[in-house]
Backbone as a chain_set.jsonl record, in Angstrom:
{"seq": "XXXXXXXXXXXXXXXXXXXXXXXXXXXXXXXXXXXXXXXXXXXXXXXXXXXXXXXXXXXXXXXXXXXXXXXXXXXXX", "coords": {"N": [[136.158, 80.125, 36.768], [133.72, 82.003, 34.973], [133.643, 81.648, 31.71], [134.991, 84.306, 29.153], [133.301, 84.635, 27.108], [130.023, 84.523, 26.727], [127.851, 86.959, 27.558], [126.624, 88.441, 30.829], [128.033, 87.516, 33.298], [128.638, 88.675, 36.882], [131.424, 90.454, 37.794], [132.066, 91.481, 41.255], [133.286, 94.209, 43.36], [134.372, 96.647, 45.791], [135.431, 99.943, 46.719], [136.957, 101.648, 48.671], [137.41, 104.777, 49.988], [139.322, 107.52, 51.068], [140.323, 107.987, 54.177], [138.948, 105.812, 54.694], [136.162, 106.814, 54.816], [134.193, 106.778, 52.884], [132.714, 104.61, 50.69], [132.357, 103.09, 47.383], [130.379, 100.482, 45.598], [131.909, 98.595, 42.678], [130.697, 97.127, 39.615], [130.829, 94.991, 37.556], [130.155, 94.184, 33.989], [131.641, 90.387, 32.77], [132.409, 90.153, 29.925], [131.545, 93.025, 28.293], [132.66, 94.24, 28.997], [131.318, 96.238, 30.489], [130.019, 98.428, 32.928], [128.853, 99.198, 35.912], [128.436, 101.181, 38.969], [127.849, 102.559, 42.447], [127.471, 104.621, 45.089], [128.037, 103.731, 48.813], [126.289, 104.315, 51.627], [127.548, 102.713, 53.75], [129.865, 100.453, 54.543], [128.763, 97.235, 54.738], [127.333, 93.561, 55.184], [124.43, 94.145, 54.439], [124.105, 96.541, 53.453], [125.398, 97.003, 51.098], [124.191, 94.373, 49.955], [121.649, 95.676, 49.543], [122.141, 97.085, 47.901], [123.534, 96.063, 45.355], [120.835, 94.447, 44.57], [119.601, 96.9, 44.016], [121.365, 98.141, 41.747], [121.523, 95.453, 40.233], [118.968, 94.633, 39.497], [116.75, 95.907, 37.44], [117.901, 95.614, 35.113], [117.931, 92.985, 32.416], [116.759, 89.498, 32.932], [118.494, 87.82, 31.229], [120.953, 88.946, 31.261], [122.009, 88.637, 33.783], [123.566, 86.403, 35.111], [125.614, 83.892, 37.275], [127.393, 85.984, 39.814], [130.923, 86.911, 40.73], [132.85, 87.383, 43.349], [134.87, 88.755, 46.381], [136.492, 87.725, 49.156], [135.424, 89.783, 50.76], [134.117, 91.11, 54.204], [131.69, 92.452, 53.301], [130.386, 91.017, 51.584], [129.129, 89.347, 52.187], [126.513, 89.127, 52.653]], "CA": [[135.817, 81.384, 36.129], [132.741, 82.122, 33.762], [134.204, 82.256, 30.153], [134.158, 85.354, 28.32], [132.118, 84.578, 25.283], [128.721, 84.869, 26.902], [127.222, 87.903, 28.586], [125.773, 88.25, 32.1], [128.639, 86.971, 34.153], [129.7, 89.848, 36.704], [132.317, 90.701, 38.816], [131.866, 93.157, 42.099], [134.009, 94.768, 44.422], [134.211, 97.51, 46.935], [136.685, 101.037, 46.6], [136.929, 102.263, 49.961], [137.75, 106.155, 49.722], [140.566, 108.265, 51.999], [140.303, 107.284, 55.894], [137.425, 104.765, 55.006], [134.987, 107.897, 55.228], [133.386, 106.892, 51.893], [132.686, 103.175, 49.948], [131.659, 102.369, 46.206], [130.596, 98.845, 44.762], [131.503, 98.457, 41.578], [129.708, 95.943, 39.058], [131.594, 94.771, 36.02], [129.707, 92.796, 33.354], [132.876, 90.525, 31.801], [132.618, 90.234, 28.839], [131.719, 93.676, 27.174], [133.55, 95.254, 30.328], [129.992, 97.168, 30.984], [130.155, 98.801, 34.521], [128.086, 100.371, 37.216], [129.332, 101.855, 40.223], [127.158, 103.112, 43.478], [128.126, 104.726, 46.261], [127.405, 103.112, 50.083], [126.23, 104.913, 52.508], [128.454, 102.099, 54.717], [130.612, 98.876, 54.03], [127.946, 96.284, 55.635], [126.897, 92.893, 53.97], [123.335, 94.43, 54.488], [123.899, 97.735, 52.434], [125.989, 95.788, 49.894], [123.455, 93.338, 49.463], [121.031, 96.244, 49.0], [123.08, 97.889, 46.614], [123.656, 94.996, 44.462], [120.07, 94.096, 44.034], [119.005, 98.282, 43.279], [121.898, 97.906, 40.552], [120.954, 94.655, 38.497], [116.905, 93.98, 39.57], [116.289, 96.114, 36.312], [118.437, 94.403, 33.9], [116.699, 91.929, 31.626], [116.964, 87.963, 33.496], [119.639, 87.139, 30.161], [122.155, 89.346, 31.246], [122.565, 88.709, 35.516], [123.879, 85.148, 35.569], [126.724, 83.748, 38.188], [128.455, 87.138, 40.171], [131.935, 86.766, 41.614], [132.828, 88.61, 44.41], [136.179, 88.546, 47.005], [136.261, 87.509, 50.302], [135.423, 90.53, 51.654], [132.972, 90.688, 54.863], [130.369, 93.232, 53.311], [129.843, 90.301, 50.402], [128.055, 88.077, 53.0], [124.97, 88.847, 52.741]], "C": [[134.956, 81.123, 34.897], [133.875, 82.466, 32.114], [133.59, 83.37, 29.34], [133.213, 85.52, 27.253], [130.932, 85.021, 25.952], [128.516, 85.984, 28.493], [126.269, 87.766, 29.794], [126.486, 87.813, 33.265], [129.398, 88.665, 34.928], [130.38, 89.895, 38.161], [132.015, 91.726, 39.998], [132.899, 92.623, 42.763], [133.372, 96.337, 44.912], [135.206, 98.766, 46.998], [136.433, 101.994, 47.753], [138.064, 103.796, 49.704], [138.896, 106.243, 51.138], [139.715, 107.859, 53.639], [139.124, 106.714, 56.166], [135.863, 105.903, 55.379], [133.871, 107.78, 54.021], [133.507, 104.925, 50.59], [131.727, 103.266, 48.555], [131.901, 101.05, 45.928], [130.563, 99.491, 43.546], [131.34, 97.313, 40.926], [130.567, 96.027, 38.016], [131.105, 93.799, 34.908], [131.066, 92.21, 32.535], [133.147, 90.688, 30.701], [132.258, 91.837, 28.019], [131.815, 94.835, 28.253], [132.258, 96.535, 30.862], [130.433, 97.248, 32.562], [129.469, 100.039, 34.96], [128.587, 100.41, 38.528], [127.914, 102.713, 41.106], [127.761, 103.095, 44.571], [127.296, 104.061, 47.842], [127.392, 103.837, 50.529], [126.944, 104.014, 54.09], [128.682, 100.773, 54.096], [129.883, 97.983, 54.643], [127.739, 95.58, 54.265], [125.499, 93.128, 53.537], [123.149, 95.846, 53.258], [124.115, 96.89, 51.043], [125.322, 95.169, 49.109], [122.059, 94.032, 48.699], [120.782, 96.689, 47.616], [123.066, 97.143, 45.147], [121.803, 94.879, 43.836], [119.752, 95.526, 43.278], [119.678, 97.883, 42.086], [121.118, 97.318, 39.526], [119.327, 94.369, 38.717], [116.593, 94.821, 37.878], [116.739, 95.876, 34.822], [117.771, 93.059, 33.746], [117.585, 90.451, 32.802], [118.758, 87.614, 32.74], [121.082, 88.207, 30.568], [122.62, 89.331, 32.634], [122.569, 87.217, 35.625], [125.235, 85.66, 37.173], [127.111, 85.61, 38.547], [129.719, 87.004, 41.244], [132.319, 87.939, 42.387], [134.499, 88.04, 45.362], [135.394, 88.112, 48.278], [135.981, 88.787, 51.508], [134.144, 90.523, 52.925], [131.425, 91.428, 54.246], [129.57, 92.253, 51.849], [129.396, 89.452, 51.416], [127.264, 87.937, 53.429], [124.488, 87.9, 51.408]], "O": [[135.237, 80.325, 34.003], [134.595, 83.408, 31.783], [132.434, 83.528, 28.948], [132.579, 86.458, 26.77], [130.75, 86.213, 25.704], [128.803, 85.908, 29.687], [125.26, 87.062, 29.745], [125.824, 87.669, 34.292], [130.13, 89.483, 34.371], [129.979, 89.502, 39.257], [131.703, 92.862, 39.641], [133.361, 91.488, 42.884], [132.356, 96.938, 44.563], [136.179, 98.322, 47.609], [135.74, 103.006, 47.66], [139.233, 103.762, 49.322], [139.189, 105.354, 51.938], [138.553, 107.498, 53.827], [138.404, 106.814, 57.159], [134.859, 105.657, 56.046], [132.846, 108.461, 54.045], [134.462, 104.488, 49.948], [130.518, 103.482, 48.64], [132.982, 100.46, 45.929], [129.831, 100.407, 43.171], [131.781, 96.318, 41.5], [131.012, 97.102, 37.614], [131.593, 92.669, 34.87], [131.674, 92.975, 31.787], [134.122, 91.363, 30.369], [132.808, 91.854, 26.917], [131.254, 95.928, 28.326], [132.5, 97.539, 31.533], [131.015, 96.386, 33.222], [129.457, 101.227, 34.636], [129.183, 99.45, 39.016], [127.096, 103.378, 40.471], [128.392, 102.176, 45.094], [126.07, 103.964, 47.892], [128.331, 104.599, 50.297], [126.886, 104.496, 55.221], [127.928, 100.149, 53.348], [130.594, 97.703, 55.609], [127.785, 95.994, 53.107], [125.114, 92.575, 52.507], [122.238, 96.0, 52.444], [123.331, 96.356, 50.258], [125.487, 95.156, 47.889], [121.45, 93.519, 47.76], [119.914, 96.704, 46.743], [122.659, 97.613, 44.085], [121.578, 95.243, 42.681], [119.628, 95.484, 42.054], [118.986, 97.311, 41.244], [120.463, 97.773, 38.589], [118.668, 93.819, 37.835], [116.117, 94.018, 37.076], [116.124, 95.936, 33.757], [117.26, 92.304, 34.573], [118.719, 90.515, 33.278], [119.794, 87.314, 33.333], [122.16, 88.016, 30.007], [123.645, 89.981, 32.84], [121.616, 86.705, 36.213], [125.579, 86.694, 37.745], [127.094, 86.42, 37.62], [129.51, 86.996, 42.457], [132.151, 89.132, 42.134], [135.127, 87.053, 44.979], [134.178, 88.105, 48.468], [136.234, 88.757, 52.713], [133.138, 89.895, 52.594], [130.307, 91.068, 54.616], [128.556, 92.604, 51.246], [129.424, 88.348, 50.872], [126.918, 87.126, 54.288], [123.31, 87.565, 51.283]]}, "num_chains": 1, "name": "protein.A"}
């Protein structure tokens, strides 16, 4: 695990809504608990992977180091 002192390290996951009819990633920077959240239009590692880049591509280089993620299948892209 990235140590909290320095910014840019971030966490995602996935919050799958009532009978799986609806999925958000959310993004967590750790250290100053910053968070963005977008909804999927489906749990795939292809949306996901979409998703992720729309999020951080416009955040400066210094703040999108390392991102941990779970073992889930839509993180394998």
């Amino acid at each position: 695990m990235a140590p909290r002192s320095q910014v840019g390290h971030w966490e995602i996951d996935s919050v799958i809504g009532k009978s799986h009819k609806s999925q958000i990633l959310t993004l967590t920077e750790r250290t100053t608990r910053f968070e963005k959240n977008y909804k999927l239009a489906a749990k795939t590692a292809s949306e996901t992977t979409q998703a992720i880049i729309h999020v951080l591509k416009n955040l400066p280089k210094k703040v999108v180091k390392p991102i941990t993620v779970d073992r889930g299948m839509e993180f394998h892209g």
